[in-house]
N, C-alpha and C positions, 0 to 999 in steps of 0.2 A: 437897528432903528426900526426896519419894519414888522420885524417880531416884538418890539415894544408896542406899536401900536394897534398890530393884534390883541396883545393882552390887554391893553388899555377898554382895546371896544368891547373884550368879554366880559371885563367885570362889569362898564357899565350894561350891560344886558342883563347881567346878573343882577345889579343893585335893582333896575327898574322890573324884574320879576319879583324878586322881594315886597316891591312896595306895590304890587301887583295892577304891575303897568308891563303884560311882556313885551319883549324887544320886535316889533315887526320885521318880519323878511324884507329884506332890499336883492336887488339885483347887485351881480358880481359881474363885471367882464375879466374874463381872462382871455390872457397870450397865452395857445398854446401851438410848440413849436418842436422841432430836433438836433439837435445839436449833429447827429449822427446820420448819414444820408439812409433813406430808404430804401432798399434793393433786391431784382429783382428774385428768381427763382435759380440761376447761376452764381449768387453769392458776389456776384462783381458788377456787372450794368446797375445801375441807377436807375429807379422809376424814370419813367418820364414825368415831365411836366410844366404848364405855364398855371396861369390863374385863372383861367376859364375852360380846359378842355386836359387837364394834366390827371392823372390814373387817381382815382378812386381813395378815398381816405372816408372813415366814418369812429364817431365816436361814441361808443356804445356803455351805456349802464349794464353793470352784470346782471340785477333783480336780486331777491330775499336769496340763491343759494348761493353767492360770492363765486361765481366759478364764469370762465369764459365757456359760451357754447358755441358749437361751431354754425356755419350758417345753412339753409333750409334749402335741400338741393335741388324746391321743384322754383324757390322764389328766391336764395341768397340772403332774404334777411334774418337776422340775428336769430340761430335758434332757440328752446330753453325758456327761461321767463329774460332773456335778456332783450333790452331794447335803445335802440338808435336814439343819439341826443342833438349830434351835428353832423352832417354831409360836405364833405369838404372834396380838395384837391391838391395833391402833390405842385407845389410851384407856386401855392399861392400867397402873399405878403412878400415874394422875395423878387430882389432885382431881375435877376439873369435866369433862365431855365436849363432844363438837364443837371443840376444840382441833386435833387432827390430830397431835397428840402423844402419843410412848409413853415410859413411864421401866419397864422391866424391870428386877425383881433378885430374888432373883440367878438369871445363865445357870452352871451347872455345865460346865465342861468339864477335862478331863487337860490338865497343864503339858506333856504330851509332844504338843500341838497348837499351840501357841504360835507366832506367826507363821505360821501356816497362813493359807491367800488365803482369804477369807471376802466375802461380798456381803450387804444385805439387798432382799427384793424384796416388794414391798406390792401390794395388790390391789385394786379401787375396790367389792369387794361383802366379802358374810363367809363367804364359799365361794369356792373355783376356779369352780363351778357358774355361780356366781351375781355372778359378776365381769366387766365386759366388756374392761377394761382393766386393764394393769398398769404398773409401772415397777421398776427396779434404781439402787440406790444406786451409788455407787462402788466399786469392790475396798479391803477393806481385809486388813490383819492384825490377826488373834487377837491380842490384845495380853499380854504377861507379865503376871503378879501381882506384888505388890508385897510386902514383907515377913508380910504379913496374909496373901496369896494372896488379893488383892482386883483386880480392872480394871474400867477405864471406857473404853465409845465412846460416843463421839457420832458418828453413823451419818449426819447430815447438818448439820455445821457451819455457822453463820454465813457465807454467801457460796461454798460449796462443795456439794459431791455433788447427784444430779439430787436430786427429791423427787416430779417427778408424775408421776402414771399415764401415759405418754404411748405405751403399745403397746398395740396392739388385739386384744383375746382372744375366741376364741370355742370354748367345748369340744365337742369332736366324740365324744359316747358311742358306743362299739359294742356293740350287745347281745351280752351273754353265751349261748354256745353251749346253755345249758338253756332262752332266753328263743325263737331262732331256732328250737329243737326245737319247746318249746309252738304258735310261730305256726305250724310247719308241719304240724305234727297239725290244727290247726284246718282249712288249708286244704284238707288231706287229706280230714275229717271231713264238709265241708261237699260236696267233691265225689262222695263217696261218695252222700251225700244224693239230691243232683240227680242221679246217674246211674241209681239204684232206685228215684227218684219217676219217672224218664224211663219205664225199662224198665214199671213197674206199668203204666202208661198206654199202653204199648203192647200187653200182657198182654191190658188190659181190651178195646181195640180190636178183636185178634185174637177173644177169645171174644165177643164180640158178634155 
């Protein structure tokens, strides 16, 4: 039934491009959820999680080369031409925590992304920061709405897509060029020090 009322909405999109009226983009909500618990870099623990502080989930568009990239080790985010769609967290839409399970709803997105390559990639802390491992689901597609302008994924089926953290991360911060100033005034600061405690000491010698 709900694949009938997909096709129902194609064709009329179709018919009102014909008489050249195109169909306007509408927003989609989708559920998107796992049937299959998260886990972490031991293959057996379960993410943690509740719905406000639960490990790290993001949902990322691949860009024009269809391909997952891994992420950017001085910042975490998505490297490649890939880019972040939704920020999320293990734990949230569900009753209970330590599950390893997330039920979002609703993700907002334009019908004019529809079958766009999309990935989800989880994180074993609740920060990039604070993460040492990660993992990537499968490539999926954005899926269509349904007469409602409603979709469901399941981001890791029954007997499919990875689920555990099994890449190893570590972030490499680089200080900001105001942080490198401060250190090197200090170092400046301090050598000025010792070089007119030097000179005094020899002042004093001299006059004596």
């Amino acid at each position: 039934m709900k694949q009938m009322r997909i096709i129902i909405f194609s064709v009329v999109c179709a018919l009102m491009a014909l008489a050249g009226r195109p169909c306007s983009a509408v927003i989609i909500q989708m559920e998107l959820y796992n049937s299959n618990p998260l886990l972490n870099s031991d293959g057996v623990t379960v993410l943690a999680g509740d719905a406000t502080a639960g490990d790290l989930v993001q949902v990322i568009e691949t860009g024009p080369d269809d391909a997952i990239n891994a992420p950017s080790a001085g910042t975490g985010l998505p490297g490649g031409d890939d880019t972040i769609l939704f920020t999320l967290h293990v734990g949230v839409g569900e009753i209970s925590s330590g599950t390893g399970l997330l039920d979002a709803y609703p993700l907002n997105y334009s019908s004019s992304l529809v079958s766009t390559d999309i990935y989800v990639r989880f994180w074993n802390g609740t920060t990039v920061a604070g993460s040492t491992y990660y993992g990537n689901s499968s490539i999926f597609l954005l899926p269509a709405g349904d007469a409602f302008n409603q979709s469901q994924l399941d981001f890791v089926p029954t007997g499919g897509s990875p689920h555990t953290t099994d890449q190893p991360f570590s972030l490499n911060v680089v200080p900001e060029p105001s942080s490198l100033f401060l250190f090197g005034l200090v170092i400046f600061g301090v050598w000025t020090w010792r070089k007119r405690r030097e000179f005094g000491i020899v002042t004093a010698r001299l006059d004596y």
